[in-house]
ChimeraX commands (.cxc) that place a marker at each C-alpha (Angstrom):
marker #1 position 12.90,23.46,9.94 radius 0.5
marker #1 position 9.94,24.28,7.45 radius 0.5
marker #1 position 11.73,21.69,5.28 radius 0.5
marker #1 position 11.22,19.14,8.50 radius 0.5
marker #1 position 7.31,20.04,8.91 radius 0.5
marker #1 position 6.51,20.16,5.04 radius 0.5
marker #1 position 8.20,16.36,4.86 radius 0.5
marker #1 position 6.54,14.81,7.84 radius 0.5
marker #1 position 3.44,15.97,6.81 radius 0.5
marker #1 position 3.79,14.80,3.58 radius 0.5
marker #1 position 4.42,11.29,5.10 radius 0.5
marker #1 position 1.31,11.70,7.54 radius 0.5
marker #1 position -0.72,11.96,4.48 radius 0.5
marker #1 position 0.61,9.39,3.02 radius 0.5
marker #1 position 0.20,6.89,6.23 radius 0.5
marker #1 position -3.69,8.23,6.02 radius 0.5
marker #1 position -3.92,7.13,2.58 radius 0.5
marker #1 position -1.84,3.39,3.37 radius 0.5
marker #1 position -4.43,2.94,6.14 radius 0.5
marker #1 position -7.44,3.17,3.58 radius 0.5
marker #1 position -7.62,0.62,0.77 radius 0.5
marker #1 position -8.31,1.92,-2.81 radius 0.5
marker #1 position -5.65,5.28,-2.11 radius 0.5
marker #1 position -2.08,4.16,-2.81 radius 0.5
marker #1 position 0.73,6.39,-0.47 radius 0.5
marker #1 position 2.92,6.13,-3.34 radius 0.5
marker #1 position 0.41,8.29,-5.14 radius 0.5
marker #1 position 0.56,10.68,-2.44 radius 0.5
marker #1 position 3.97,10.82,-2.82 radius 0.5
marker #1 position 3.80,11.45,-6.30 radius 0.5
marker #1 position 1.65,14.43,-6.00 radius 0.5
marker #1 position 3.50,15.77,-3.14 radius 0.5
marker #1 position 6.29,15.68,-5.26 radius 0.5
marker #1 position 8.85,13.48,-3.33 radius 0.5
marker #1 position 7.88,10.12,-5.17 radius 0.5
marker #1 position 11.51,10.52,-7.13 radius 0.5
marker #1 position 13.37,11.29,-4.08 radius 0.5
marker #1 position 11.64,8.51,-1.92 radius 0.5
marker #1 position 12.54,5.53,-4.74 radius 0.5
marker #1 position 15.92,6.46,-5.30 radius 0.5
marker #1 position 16.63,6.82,-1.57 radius 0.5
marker #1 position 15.01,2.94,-1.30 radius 0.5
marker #1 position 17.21,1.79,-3.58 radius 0.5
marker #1 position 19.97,2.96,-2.47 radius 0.5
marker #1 position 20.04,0.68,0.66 radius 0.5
marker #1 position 22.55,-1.86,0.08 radius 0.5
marker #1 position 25.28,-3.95,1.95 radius 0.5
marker #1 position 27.96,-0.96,0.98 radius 0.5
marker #1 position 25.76,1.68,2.57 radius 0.5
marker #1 position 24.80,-0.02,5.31 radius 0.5
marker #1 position 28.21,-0.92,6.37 radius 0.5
marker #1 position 29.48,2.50,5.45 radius 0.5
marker #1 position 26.78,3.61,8.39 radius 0.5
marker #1 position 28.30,1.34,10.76 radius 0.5
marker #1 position 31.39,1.64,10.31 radius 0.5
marker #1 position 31.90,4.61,12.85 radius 0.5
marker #1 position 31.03,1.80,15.34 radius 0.5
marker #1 position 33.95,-0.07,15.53 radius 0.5
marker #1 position 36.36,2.63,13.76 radius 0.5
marker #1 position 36.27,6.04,14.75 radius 0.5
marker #1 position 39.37,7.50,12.09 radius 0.5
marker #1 position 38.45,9.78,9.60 radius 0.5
marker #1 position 38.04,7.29,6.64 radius 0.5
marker #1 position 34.90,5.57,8.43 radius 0.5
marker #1 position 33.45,9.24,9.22 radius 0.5
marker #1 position 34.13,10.22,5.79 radius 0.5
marker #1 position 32.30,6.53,4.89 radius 0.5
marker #1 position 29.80,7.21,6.91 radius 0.5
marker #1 position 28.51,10.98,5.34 radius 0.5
marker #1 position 28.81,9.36,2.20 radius 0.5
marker #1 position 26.27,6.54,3.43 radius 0.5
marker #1 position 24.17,8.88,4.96 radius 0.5
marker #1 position 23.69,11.39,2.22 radius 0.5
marker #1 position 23.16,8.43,-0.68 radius 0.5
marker #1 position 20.38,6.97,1.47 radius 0.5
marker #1 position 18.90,10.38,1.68 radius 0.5
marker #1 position 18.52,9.22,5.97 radius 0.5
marker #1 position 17.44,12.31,7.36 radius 0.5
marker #1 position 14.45,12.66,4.70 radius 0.5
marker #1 position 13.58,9.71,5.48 radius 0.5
marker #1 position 13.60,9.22,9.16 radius 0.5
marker #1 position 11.42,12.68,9.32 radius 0.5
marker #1 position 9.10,10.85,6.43 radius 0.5
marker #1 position 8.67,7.38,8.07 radius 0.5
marker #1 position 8.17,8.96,11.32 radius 0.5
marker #1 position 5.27,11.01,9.54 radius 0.5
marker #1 position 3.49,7.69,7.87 radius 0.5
marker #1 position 3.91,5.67,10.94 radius 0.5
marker #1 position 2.16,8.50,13.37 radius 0.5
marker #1 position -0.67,8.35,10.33 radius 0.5
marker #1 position -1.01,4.77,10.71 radius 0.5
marker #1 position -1.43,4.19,14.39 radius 0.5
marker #1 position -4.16,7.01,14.65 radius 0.5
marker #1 position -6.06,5.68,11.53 radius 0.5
marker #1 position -6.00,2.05,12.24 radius 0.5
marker #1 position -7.86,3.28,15.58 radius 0.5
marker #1 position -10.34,5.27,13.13 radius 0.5
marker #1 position -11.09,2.49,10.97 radius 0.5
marker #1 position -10.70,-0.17,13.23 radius 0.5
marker #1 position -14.19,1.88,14.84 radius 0.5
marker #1 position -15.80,2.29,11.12 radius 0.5
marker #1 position -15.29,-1.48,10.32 radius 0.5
marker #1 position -16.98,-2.63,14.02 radius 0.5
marker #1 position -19.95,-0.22,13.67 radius 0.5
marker #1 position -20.25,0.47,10.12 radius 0.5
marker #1 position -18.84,-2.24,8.25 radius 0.5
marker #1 position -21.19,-2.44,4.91 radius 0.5
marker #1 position -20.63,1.23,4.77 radius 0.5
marker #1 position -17.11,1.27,5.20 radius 0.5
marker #1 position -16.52,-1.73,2.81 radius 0.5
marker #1 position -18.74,0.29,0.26 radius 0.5
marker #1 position -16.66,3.14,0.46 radius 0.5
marker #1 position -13.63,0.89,-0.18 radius 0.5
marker #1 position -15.08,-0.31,-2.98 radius 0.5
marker #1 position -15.60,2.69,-4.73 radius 0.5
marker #1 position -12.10,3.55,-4.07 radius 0.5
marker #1 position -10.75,0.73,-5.37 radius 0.5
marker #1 position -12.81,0.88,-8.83 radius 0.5
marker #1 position -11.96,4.41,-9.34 radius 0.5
marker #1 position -8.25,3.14,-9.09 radius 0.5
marker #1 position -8.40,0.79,-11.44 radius 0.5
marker #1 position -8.49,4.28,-14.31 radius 0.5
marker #1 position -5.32,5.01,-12.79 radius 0.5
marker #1 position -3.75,2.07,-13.95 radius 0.5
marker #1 position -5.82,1.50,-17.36 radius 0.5
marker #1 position -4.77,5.18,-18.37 radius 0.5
marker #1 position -0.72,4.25,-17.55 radius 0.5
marker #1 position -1.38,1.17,-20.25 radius 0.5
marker #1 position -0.85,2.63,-23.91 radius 0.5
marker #1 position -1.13,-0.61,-25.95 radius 0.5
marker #1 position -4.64,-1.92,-25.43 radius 0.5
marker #1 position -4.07,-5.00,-28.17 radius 0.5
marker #1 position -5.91,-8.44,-28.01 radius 0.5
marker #1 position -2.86,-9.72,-26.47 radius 0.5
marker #1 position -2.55,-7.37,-23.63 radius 0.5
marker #1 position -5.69,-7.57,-22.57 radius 0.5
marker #1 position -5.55,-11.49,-22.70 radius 0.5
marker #1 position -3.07,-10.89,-19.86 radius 0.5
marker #1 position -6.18,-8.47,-17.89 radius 0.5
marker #1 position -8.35,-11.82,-18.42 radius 0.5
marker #1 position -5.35,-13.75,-16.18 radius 0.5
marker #1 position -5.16,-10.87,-14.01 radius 0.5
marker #1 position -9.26,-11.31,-13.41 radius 0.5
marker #1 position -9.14,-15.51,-13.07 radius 0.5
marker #1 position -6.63,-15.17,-10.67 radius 0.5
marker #1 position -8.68,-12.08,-8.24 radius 0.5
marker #1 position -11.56,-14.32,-8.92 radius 0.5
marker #1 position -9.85,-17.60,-7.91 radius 0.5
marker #1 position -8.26,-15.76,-4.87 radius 0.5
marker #1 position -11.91,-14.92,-3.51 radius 0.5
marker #1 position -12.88,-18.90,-3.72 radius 0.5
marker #1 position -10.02,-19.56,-2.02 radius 0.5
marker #1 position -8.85,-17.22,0.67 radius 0.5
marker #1 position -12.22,-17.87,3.64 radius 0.5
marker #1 position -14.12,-15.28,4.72 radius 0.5
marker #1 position -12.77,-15.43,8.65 radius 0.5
marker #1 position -8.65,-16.79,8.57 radius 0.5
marker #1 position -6.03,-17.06,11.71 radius 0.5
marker #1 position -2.93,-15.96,10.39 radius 0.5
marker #1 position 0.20,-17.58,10.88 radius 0.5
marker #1 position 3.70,-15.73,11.04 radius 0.5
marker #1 position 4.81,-16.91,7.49 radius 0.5
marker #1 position 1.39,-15.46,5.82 radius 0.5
marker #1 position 2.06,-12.60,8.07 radius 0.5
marker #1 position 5.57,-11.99,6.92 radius 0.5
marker #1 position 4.42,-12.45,3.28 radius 0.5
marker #1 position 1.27,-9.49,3.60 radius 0.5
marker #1 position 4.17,-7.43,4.88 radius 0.5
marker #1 position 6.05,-8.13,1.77 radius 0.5
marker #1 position 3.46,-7.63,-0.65 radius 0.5
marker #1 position 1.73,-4.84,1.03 radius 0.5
marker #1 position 4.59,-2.64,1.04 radius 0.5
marker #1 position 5.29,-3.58,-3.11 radius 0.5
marker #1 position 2.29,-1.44,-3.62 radius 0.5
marker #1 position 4.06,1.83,-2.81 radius 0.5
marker #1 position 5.84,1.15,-5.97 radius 0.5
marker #1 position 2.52,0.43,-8.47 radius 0.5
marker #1 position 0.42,2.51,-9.68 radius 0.5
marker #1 position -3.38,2.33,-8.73 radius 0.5
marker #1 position -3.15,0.33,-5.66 radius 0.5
marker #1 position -2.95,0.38,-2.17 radius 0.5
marker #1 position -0.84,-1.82,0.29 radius 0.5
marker #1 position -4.23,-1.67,2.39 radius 0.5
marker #1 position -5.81,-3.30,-0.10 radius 0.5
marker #1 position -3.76,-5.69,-0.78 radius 0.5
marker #1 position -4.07,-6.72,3.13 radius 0.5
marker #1 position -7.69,-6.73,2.59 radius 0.5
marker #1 position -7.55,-9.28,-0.27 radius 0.5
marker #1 position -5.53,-11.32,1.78 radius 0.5
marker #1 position -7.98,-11.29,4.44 radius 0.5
marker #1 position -5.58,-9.36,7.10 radius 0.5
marker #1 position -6.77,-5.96,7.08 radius 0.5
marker #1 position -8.33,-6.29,10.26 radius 0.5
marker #1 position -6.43,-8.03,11.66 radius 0.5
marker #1 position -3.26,-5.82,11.49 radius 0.5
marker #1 position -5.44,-2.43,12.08 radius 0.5
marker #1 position -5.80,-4.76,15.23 radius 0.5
marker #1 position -2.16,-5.44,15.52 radius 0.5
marker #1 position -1.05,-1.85,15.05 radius 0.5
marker #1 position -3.49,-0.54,17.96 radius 0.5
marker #1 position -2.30,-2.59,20.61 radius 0.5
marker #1 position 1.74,-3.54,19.15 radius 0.5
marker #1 position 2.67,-4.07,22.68 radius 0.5
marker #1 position 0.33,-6.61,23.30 radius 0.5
marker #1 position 1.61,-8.34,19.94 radius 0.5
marker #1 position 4.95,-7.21,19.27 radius 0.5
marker #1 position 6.25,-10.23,17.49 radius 0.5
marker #1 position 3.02,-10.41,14.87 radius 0.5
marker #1 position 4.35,-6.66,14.24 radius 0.5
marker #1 position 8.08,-7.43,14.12 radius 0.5
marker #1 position 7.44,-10.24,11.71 radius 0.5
marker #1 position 5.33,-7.64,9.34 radius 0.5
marker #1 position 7.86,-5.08,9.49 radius 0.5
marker #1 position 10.22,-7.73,8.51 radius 0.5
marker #1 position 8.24,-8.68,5.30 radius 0.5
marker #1 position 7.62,-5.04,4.67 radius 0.5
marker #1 position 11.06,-3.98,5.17 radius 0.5
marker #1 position 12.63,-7.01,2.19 radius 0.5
marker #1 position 9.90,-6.53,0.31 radius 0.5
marker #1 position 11.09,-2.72,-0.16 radius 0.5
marker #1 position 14.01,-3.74,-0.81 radius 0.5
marker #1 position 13.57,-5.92,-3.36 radius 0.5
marker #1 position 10.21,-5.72,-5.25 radius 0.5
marker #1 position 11.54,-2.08,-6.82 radius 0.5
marker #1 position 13.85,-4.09,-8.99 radius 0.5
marker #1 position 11.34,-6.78,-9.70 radius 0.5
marker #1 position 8.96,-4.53,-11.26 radius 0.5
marker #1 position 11.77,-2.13,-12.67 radius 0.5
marker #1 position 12.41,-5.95,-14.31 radius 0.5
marker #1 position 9.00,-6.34,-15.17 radius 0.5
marker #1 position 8.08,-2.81,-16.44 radius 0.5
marker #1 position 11.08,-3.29,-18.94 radius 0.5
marker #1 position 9.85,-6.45,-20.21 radius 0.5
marker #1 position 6.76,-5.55,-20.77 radius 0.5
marker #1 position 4.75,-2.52,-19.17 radius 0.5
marker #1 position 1.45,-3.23,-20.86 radius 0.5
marker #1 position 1.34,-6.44,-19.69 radius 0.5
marker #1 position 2.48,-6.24,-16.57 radius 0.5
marker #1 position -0.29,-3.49,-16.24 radius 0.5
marker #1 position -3.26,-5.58,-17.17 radius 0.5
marker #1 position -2.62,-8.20,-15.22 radius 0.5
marker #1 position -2.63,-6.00,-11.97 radius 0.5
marker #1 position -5.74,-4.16,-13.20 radius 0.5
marker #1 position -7.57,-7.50,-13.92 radius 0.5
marker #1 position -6.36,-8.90,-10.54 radius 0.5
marker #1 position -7.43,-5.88,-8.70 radius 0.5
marker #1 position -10.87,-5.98,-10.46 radius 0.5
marker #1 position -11.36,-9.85,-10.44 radius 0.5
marker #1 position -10.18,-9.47,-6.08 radius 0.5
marker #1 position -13.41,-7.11,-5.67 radius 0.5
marker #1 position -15.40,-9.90,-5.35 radius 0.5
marker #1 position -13.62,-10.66,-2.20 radius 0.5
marker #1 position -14.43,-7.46,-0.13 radius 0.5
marker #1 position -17.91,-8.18,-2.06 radius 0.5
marker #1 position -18.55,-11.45,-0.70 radius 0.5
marker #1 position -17.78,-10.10,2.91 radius 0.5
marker #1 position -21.02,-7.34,2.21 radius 0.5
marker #1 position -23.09,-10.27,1.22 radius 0.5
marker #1 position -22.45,-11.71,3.90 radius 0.5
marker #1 position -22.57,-9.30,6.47 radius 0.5
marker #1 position -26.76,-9.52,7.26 radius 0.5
marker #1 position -26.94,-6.20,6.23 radius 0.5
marker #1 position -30.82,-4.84,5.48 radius 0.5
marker #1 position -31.11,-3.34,1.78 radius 0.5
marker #1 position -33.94,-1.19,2.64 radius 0.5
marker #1 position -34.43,2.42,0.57 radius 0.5
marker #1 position -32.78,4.27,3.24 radius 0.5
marker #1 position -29.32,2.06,3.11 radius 0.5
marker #1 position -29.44,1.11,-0.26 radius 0.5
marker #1 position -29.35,5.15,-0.78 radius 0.5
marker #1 position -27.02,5.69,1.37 radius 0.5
marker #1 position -24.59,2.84,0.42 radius 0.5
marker #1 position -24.67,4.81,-3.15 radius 0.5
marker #1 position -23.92,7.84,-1.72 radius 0.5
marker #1 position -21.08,6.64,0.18 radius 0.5
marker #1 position -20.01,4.43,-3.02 radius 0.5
marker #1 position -19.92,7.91,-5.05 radius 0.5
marker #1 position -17.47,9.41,-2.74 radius 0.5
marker #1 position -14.91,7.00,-2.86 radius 0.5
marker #1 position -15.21,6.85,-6.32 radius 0.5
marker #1 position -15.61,10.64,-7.05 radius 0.5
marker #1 position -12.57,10.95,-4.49 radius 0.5
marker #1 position -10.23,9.03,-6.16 radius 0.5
marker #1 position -10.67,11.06,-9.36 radius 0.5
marker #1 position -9.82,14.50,-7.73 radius 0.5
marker #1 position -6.81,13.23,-6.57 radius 0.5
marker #1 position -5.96,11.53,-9.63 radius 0.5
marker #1 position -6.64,14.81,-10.95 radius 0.5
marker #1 position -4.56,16.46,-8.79 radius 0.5
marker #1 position -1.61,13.82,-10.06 radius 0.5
marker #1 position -1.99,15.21,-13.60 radius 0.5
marker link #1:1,2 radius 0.2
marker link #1:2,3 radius 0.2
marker link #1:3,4 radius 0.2
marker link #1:4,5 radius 0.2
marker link #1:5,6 radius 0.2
marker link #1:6,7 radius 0.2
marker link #1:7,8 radius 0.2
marker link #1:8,9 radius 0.2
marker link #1:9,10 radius 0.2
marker link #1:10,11 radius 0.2
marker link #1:11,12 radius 0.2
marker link #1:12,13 radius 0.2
marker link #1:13,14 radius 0.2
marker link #1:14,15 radius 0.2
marker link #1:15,16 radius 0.2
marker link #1:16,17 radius 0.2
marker link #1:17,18 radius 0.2
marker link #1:18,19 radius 0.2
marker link #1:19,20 radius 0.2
marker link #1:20,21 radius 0.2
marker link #1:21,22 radius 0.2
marker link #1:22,23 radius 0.2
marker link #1:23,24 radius 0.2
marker link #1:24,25 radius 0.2
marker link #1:25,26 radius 0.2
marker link #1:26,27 radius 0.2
marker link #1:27,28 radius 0.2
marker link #1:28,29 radius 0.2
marker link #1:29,30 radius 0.2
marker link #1:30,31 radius 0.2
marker link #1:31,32 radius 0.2
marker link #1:32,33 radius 0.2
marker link #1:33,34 radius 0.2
marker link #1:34,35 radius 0.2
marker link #1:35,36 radius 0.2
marker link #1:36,37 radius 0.2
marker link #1:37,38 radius 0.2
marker link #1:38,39 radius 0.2
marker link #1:39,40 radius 0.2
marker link #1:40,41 radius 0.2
marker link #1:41,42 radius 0.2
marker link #1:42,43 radius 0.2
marker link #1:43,44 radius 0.2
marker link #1:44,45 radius 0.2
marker link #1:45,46 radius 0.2
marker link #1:46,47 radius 0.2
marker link #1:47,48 radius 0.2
marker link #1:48,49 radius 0.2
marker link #1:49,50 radius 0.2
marker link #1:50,51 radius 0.2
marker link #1:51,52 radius 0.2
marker link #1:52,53 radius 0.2
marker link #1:53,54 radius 0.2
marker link #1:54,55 radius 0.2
marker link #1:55,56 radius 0.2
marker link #1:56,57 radius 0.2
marker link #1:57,58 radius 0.2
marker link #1:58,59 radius 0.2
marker link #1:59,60 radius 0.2
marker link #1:60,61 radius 0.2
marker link #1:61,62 radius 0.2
marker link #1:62,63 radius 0.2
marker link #1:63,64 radius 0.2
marker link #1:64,65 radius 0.2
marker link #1:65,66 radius 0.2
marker link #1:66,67 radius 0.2
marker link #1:67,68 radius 0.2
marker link #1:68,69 radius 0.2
marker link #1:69,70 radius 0.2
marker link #1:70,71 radius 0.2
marker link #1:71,72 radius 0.2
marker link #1:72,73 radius 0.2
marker link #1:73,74 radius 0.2
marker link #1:74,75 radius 0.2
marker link #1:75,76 radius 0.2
marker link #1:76,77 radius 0.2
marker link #1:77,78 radius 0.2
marker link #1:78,79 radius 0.2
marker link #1:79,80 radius 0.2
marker link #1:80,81 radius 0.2
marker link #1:81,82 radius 0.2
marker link #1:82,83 radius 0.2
marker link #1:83,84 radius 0.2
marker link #1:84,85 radius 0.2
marker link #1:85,86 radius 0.2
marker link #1:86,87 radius 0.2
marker link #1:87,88 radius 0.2
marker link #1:88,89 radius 0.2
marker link #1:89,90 radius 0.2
marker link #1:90,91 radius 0.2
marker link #1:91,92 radius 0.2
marker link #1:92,93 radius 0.2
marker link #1:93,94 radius 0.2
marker link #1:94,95 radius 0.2
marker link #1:95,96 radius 0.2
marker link #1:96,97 radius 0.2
marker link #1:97,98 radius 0.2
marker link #1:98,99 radius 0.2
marker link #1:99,100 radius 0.2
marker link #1:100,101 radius 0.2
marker link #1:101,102 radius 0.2
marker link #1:102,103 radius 0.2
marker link #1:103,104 radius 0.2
marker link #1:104,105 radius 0.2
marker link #1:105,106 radius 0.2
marker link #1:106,107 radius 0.2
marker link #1:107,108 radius 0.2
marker link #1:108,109 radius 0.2
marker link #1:109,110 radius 0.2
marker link #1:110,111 radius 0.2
marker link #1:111,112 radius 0.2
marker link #1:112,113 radius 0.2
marker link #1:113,114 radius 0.2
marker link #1:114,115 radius 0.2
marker link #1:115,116 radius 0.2
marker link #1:116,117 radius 0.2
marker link #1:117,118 radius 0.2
marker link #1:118,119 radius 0.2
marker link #1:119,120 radius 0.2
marker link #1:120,121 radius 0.2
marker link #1:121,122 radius 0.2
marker link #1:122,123 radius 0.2
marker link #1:123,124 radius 0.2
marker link #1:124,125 radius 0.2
marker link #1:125,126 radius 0.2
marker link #1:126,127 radius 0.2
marker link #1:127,128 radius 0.2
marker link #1:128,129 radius 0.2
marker link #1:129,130 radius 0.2
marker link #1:130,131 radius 0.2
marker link #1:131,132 radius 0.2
marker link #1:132,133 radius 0.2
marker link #1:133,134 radius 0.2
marker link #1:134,135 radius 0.2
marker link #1:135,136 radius 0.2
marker link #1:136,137 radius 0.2
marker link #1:137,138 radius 0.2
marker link #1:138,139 radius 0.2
marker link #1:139,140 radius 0.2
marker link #1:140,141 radius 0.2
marker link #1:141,142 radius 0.2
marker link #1:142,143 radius 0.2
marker link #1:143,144 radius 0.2
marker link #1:144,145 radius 0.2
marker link #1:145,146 radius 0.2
marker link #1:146,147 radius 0.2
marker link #1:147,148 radius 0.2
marker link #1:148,149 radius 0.2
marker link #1:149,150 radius 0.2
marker link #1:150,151 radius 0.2
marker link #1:151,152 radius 0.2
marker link #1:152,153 radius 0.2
marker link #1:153,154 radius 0.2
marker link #1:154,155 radius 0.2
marker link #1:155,156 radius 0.2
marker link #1:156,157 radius 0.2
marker link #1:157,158 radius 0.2
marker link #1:158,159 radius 0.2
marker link #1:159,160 radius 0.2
marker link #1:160,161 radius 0.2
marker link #1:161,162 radius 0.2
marker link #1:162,163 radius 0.2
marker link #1:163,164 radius 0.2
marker link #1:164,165 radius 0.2
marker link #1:165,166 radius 0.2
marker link #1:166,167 radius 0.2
marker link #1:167,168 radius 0.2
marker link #1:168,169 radius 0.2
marker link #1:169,170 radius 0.2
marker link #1:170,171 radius 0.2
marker link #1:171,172 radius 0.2
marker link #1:172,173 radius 0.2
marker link #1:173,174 radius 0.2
marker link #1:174,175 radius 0.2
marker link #1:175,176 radius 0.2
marker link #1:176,177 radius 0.2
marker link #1:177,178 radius 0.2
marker link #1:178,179 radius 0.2
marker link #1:179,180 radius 0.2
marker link #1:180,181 radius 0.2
marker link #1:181,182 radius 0.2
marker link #1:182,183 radius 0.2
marker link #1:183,184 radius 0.2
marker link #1:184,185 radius 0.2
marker link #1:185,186 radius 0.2
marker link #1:186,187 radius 0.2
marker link #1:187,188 radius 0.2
marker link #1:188,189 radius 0.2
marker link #1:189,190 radius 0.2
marker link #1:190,191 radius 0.2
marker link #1:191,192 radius 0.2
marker link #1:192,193 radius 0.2
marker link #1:193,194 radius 0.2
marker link #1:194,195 radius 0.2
marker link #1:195,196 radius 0.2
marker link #1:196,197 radius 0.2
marker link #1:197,198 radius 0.2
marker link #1:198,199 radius 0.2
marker link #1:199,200 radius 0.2
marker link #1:200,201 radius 0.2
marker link #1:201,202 radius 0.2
marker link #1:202,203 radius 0.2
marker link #1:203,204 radius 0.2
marker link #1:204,205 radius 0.2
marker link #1:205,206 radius 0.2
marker link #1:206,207 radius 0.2
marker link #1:207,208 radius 0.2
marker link #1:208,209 radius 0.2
marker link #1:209,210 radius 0.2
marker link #1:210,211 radius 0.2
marker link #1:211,212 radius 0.2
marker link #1:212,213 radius 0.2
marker link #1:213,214 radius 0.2
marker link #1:214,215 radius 0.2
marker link #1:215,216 radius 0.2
marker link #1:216,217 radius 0.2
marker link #1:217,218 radius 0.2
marker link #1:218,219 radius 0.2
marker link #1:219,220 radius 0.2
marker link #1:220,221 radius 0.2
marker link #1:221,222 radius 0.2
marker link #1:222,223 radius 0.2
marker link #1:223,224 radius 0.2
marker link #1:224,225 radius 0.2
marker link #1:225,226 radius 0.2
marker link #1:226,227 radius 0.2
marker link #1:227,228 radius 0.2
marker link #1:228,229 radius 0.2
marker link #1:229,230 radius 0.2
marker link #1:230,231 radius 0.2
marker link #1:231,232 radius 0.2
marker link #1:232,233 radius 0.2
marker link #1:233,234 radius 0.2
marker link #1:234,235 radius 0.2
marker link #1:235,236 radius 0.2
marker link #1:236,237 radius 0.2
marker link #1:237,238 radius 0.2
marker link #1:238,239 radius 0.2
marker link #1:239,240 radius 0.2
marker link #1:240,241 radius 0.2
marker link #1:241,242 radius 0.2
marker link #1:242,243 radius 0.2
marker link #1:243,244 radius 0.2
marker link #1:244,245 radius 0.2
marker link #1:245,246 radius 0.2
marker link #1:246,247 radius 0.2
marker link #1:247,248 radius 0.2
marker link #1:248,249 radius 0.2
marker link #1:249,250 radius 0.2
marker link #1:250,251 radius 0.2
marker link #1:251,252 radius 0.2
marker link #1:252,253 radius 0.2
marker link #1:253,254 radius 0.2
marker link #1:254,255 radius 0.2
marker link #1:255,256 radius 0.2
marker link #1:256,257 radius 0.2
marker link #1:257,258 radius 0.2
marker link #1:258,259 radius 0.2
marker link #1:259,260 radius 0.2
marker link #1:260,261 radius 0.2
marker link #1:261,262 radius 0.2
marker link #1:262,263 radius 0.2
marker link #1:263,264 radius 0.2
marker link #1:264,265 radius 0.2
marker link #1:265,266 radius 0.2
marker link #1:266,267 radius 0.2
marker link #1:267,268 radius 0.2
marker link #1:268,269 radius 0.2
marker link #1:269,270 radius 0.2
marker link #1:270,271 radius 0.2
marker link #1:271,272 radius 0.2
marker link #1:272,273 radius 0.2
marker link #1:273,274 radius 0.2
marker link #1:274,275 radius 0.2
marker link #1:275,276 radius 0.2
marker link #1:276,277 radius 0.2
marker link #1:277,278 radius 0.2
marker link #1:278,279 radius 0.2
marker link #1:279,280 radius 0.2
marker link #1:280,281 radius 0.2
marker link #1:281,282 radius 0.2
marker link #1:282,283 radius 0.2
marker link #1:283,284 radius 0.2
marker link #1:284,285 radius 0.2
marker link #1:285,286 radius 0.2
marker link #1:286,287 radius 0.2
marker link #1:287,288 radius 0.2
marker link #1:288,289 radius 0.2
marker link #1:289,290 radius 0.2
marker link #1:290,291 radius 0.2
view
């Protein structure tokens, strides 16, 4: 039973951290000490598995039972029923939270995002260890492209099911990078809002969810072997591209402060430092705390 608590809470920290871009859950996981166990239980989902879990459906001798233990302990099920339960309680009470912040304190919150974002952009410049002219050539690409995406992703979008589907896909990719948040990458896209939105009232918009699970759930599924692909190509690269993308993409949640009509007297000017500091400062405990 301990066992039971000490897993869902690690996955209720971890939905915290997925609701709030700049802290990645994946890192959470790592420091918790069930990143390993979570990967290896993700990519262990395939059609054998699956059909080994279903199999008691239609069958009940002892070969599908047998089948079906074997499917169930490979996937690792239990641990992560308990975990996803954890991150998914996590999300629906912080989406209310900042869903509140980003309605009455949005400069402030977006500040604070900002800082959190910067400070884990280290993360991923310390997991680089070539730092030749041609690696960082591919950081440059990595920056064009954030930058381009801020030009041309508007400040206020409807989203459609398909660009839906594909935040899902992409936003769950992050649990596997280092650095970077799945919340972030919603809030590049220009749908962090609207899903905190979403996720508060899923009844009232159950097919916008379905559709994001959807994305989420294939792009689990799939993007671990693309950047287990990538990674053995070429790590370094890979790496600076991501940390020049993330970098060149802050201009987007900057453009939405400039924007915002907010009043750079002493007082807020101070206090947006503050509040920059400790999503910066933040950040480094905890990557700290991963050492």
């Amino acid at each position: 039973m301990k066992e039971k608590i000490s897993i869902f809470l690690k996955g209720f920290l971890m939905g915290i951290c997925d609701v709030i871009p700049g802290v990645s859950g994946g890192t959470i996981a790592f420091i918790t000490g069930i990143y390993s166990r979570l990967i290896n239980a993700i990519k262990s989902v395939s059609f054998s598995t699956i059909s080994g879990l279903i199999k008691p459906i239609f069958k009940r001798d002892e070969k599908s039972r047998s089948s079906f233990k074997e499917s169930f302990k490979k996937l690792d099920l239990l641990f992560l029923t308990i975990l996803f339960i954890g991150i998914a309680s996590a999300i629906f009470i912080g989406s209310g939270v900042m869903e509140f912040l980003l309605e009455n304190y949005f400069t402030y919150t977006i500040v604070l995002f900002i800082g959190l974002i910067l400070a884990s952009s280290r993360i991923i410049y310390q997991n680089i260890h070539n730092h030749n002219i041609k690696n960082i050539s591919f950081g440059f690409i990595g920056f064009f492209i954030g930058i381009l995406l801020s030009i041309v992703i508007p400040l206020d979008i409807n989203p459609n099911l398909p660009y839906i589907f594909l935040g899902g896909f992409l936003a769950i990719s992050a649990m596997f990078l280092p650095g970077i948040s799945g919340a972030f990458i919603l809030l590049i896209m220009g749908l962090y809002k609207f899903m905190l939105k979403i996720i508060h009232d899923i009844s009232n918009n159950l097919t916008y969810f379905l559709v994001f699970i959807l994305g989420a759930i294939i792009g689990a599924l799939s993007i671990s072997r693309l950047i287990s692909f990538l990674f053995r190509k070429d790590k370094c690269k890979t790496l600076y591209v991501l940390l020049g993308l993330i970098i060149g993409s802050l201009s987007i949640p900057l453009k939405k402060v400039y924007y915002s009509g907010f009043s750079w007297n002493f007082l807020n000017t101070a206090a947006v430092l503050i509040i920059f500091s400790i999503g910066f400062f933040t950040v480094n405990i905890i990557e700290k705390k991963t050492r």
